[in-house]
C-alpha positions as a printed Julia matrix, in Angstrom:
390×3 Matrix{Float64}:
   0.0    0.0     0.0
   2.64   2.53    1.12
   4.57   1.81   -2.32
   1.5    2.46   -4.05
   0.9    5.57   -2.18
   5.07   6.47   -3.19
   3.9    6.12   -7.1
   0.88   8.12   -6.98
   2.27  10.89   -5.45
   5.63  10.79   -7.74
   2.87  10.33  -10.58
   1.16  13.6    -9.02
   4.48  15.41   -9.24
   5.03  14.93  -12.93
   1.77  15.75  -13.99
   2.0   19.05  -11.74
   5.39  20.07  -13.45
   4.16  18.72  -16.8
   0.98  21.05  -16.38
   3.12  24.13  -15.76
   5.39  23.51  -18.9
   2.3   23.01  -21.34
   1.05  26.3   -20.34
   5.11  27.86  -20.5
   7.64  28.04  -23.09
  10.23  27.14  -21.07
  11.58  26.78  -17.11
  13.98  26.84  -14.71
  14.61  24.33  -11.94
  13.72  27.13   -9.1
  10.34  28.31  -10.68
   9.27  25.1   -11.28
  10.12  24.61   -7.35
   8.55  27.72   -6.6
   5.21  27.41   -8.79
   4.85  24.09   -7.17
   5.71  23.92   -3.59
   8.05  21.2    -4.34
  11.36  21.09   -2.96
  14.39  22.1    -5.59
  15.95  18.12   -4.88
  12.18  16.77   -5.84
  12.2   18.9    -8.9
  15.58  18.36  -10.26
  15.16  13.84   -9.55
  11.37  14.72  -11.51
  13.19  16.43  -14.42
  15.94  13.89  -14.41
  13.51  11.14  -15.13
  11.16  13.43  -17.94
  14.48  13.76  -19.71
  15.67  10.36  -19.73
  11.85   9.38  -21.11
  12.37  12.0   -23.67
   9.0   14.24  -22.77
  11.68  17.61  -21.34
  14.73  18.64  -23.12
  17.08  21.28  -22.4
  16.55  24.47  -24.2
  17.28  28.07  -24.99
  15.99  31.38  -23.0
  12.32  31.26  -24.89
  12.44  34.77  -25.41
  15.07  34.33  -27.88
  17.79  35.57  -25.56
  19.41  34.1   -22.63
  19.59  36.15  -19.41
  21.76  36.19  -16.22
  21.44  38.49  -13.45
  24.68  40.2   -13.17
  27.76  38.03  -13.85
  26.28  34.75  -12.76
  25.62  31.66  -14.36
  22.99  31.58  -16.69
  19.93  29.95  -15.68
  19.47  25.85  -17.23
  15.76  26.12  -18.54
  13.93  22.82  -20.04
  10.89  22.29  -21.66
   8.48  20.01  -23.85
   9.67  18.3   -26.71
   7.52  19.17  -29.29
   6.37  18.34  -32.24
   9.18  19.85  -35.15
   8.56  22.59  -36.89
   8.07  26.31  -37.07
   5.79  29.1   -36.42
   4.8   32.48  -37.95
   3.6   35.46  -35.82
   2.46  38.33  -38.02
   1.38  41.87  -36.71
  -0.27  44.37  -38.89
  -0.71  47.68  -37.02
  -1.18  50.71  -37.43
   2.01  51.94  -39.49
   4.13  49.16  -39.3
   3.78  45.29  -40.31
   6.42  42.84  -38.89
   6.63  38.91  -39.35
   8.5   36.43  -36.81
   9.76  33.01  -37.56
  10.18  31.33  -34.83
  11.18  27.88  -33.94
   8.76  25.3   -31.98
  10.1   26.11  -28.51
   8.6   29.34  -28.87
  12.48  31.17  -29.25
  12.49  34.21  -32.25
  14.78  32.96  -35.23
  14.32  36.34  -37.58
  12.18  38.91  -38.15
  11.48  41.54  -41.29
   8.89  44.56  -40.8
   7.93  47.03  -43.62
   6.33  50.8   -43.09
   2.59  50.55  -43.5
   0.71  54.49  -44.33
  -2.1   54.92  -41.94
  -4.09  55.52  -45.32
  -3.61  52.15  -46.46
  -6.83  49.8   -46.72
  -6.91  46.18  -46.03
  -6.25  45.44  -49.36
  -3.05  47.37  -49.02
  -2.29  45.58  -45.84
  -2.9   42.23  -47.24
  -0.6   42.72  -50.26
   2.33  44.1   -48.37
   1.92  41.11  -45.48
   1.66  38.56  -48.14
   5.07  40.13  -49.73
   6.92  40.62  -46.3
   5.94  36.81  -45.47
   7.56  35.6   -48.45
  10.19  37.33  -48.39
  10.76  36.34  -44.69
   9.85  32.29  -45.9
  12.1   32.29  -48.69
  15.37  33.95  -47.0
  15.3   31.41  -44.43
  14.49  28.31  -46.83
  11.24  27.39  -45.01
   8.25  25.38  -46.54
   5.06  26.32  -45.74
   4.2   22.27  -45.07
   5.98  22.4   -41.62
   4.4   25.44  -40.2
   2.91  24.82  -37.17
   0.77  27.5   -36.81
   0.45  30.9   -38.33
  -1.26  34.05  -35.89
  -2.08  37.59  -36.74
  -2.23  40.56  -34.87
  -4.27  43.22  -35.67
  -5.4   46.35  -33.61
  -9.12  45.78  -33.98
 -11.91  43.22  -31.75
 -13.15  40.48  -33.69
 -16.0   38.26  -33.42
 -16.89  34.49  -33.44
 -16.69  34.48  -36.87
 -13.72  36.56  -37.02
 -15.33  39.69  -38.97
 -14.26  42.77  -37.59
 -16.89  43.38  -34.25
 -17.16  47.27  -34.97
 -18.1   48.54  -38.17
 -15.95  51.64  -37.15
 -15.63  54.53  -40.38
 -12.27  55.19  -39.67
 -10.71  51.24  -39.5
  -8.72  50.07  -42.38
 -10.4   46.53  -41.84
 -14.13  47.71  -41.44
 -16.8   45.13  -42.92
 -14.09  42.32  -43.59
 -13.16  39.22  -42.5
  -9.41  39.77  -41.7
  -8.73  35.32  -41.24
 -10.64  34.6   -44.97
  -8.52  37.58  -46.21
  -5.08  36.8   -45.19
  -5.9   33.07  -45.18
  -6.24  33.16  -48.71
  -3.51  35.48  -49.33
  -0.88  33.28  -47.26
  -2.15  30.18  -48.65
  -2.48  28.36  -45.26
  -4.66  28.46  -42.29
  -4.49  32.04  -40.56
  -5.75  32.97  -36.84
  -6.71  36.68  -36.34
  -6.47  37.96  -32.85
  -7.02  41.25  -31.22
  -3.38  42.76  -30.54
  -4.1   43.01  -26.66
  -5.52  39.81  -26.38
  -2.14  38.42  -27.61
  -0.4   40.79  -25.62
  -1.41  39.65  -22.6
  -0.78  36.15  -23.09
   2.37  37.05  -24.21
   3.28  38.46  -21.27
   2.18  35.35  -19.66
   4.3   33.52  -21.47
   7.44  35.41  -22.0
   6.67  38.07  -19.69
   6.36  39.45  -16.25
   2.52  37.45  -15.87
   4.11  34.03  -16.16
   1.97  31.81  -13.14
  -0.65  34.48  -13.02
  -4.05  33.41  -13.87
  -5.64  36.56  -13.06
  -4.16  39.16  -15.62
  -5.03  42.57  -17.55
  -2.92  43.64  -20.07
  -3.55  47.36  -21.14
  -2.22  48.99  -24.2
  -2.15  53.07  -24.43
  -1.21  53.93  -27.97
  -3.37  55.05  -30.93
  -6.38  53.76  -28.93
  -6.62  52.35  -25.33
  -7.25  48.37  -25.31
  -7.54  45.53  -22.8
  -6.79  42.33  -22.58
  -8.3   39.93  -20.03
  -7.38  36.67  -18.82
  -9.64  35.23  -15.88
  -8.84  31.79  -14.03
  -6.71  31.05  -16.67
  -9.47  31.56  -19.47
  -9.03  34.53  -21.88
 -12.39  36.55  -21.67
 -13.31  37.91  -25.36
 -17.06  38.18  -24.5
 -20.14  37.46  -26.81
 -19.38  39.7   -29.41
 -15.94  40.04  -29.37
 -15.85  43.4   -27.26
 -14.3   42.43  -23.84
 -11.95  44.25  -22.27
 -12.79  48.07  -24.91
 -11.69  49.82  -21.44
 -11.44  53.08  -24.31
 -15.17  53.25  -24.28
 -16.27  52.93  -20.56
 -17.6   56.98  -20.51
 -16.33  59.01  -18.16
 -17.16  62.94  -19.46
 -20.84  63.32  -19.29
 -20.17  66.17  -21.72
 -16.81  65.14  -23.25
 -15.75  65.0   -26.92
 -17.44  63.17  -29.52
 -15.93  59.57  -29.59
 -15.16  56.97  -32.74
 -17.7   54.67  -31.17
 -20.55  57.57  -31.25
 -20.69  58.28  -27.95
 -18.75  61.26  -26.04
 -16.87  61.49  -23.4
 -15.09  58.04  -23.49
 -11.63  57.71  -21.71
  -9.98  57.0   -25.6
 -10.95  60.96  -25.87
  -8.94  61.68  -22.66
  -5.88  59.54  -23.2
  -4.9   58.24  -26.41
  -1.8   59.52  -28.71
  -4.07  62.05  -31.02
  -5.66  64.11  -27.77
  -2.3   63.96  -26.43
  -0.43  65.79  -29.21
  -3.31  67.96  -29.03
  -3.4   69.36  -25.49
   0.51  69.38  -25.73
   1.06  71.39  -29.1
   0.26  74.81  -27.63
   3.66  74.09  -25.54
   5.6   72.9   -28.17
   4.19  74.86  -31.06
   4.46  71.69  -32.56
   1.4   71.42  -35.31
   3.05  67.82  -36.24
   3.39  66.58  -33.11
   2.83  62.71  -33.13
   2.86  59.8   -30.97
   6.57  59.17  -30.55
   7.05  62.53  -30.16
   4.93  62.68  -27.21
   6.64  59.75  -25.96
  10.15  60.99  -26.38
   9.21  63.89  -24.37
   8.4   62.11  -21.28
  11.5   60.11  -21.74
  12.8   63.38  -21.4
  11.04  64.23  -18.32
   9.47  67.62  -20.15
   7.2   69.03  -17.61
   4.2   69.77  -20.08
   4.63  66.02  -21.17
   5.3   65.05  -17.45
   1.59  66.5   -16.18
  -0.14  65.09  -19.39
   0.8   62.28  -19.33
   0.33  61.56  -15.46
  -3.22  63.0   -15.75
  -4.04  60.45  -18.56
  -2.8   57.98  -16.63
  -4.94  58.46  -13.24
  -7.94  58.64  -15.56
  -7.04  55.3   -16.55
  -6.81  54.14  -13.16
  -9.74  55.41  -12.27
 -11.28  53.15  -14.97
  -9.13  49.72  -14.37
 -10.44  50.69  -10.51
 -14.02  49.49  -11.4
 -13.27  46.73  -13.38
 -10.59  45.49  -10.41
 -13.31  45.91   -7.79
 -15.94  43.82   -9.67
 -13.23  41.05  -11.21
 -10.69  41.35   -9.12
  -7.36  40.42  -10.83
  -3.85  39.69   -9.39
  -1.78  41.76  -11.98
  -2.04  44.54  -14.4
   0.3   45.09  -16.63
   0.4   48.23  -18.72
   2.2   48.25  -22.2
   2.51  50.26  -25.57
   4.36  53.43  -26.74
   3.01  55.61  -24.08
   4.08  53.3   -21.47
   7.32  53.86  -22.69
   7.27  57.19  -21.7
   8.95  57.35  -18.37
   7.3   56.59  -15.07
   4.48  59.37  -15.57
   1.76  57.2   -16.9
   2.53  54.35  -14.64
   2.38  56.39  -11.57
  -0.91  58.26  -12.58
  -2.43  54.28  -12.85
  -1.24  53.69   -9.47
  -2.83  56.98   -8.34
  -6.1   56.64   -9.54
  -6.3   52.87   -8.71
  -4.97  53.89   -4.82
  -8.02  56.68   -4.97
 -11.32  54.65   -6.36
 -10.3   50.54   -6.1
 -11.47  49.14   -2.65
  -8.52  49.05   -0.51
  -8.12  45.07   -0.06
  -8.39  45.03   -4.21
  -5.96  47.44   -4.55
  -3.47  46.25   -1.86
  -3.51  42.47   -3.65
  -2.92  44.22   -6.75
   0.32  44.29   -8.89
   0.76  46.92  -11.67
   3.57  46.28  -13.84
   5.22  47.89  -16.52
   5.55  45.6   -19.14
   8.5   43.29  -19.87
   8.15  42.89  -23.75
   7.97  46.94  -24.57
   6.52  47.03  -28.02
   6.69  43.11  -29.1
   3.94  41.96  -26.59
   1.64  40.89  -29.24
   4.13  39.29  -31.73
   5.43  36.76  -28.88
   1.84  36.32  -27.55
   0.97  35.4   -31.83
   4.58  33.01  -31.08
   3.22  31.44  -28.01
   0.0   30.95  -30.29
   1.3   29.74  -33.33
   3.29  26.99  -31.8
   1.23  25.75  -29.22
   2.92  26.87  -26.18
   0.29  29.85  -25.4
  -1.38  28.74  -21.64
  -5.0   29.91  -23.22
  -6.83  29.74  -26.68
């Protein structure tokens, strides 16, 4: 009985550090201890035996590049062997289109990106992906039969059926179906995915939400998105709309908004109302995004009180959705989070001033890890099966 007992719970072991490795890229020895309450000696004799069997191997940093803290040895990380192969993670944005190839451990082989005009349609955006991806393909002598998985990001919601979920005027995808369109011009099976639902498993994968099952991801940048993951489950809600944070009102008599109503936080905080309220200072009439950005790198004071005050409205915002979900992290990423500590701190304000104080004291706002490639390693994670949520 007792050597029964001994099996089951060395059976129970595996299948906890197994479990943890299907939802990660990769681990060390001492977070697999740590996300598992086993002791380090348990989890090195348990990874031991997975590698004799052949289910772990050794591999590279997932990320693409090994770390070490300091001068010390680099960390050992293992994970599945899977099946061979590669993946492609494509995201179309705003101005730019980049394509990853990326082997099946998840780690970043090469990359090519290519200017896109904001005044490009999706036809335009199709041609130039379809052009950047074989480019990309035939440079590093891949064929298209052992892609595991190709994912797109684009910055728009999309429903069940993967048509664009807001018939917007001024989206360069409006009324289409961005998987049948790229699909067809990739010639192979094509996921679509809102960027900040890939960002945010991305950051649970690669980033500073790995082990958290209770995760926002918001991105401040053209517009203002979310992404939500809840118990482990991303949230995209019945018509594709979760986590539009942009369009929770809070101006009763505020500007006219994209989405027809006014007053929506997108008017109070994105790039374009930025520039605005900070061109009088500059006397700046072309003042654009990375501009704005640059200048609170810079610490400029104008830039400094903008940007703060953006920032507490959105914490005033991610307060009521924290008290009524109640996550364990936020993590707050794109271009204007790249723009010193000003926006970050003004989150942390107005979270502090409306969340209820238990909520907010449980909380963890981070800054995230991946700066601007969030969504093309959570379209990685994706497109080669190593992404903890579908």
């Amino acid at each position: 009985m007792s050597e029964r007992w001994g099996t089951d719970i060395r059976d129970y072991n595996r299948g906890r550090i197994l479990a943890y490795l299907e939802r990660s890229a990769a681990a060390t020895r001492t977070e697999l201890a740590s996300v598992t309450g086993l002791s380090r000696a348990t989890v090195t004799s348990i990874i031991a035996e997975l590698i004799r069997d052949g289910t772990i191997q050794s591999v590279a940093f997932a990320g693409g590049a090994g770390t070490t803290s300091g001068a010390g040895r680099r960390p050992q990380f293992v994970g599945l062997v899977r099946e061979a192969g590669f993946g492609l993670a494509i995201e179309i944005g705003h101005e730019r289109i980049q394509v990853v190839h990326a082997r099946a451990d998840g780690h970043v082989v090469s990359h090519e990106s290519a200017h896109l005009a904001p005044s490009d349609d999706s036809a335009d955006a199709v041609r130039a992906t379809r052009a950047l991806t074989a480019s990309l393909l035939k440079r590093d002598g891949l064929d298209l039969a052992a892609c595991l998985g190709t994912v797109v990001s684009i910055p728009e919601p999309l429903d069940r059926n993967g048509d664009v979920a807001r018939a917007r005027q001024d989206t360069r995808w409006r009324g289409t179906n961005p998987r049948v369109l790229l699909g067809e011009a990739l010639g192979n099976d094509v996921w679509v995915e809102n960027d900040a639902n890939l960002a945010v498993i991305g950051e649970m994968v690669f980033g500073v939400g790995a082990g958290v099952e209770d995760l926002f991801y918001v991105k401040i940048a053209h517009g203002i998105g979310m992404g939500l993951v809840l118990n482990g489950h991303l949230v995209r809600g019945a018509n594709g709309l979760a986590g539009e944070i942009g369009h929770t009102q809070v101006r009763d008599d505020g500007l006219a908004c994209v989405c027809g109503n006014r007053g929506c936080l997108y008017t109070l905080v994105t790039g374009q109302f930025l520039s605005h309220h900070l061109q009088p200072v500059t006397r700046n009439p072309e003042l654009g995004l990375a501009e704005v950005s640059l200048m609170g790198r810079r610490s400029d004071p104008g830039a400094r009180r903008i940007l703060q005050d953006a920032g507490f409205e959105v914490g005033h915002s991610l307060a009521n959705l924290a008290n009524a979900l109640n996550p364990r992290m936020i993590v707050v990423g794109g271009i204007l989070a790249e723009s010193g500590p000003w926006m970050h701190d003004g989150i942390a304000q107005g979270i502090g001033r409306y969340a209820e104080p238990q909520i907010a004291d449980s909380l963890s706002i981070q800054k995230s890890a991946l700066s601007n490639r969030g969504e093309l390693m959570g379209a990685v994670a994706m497109a080669v099966g190593i992404a903890p949520i579908t």
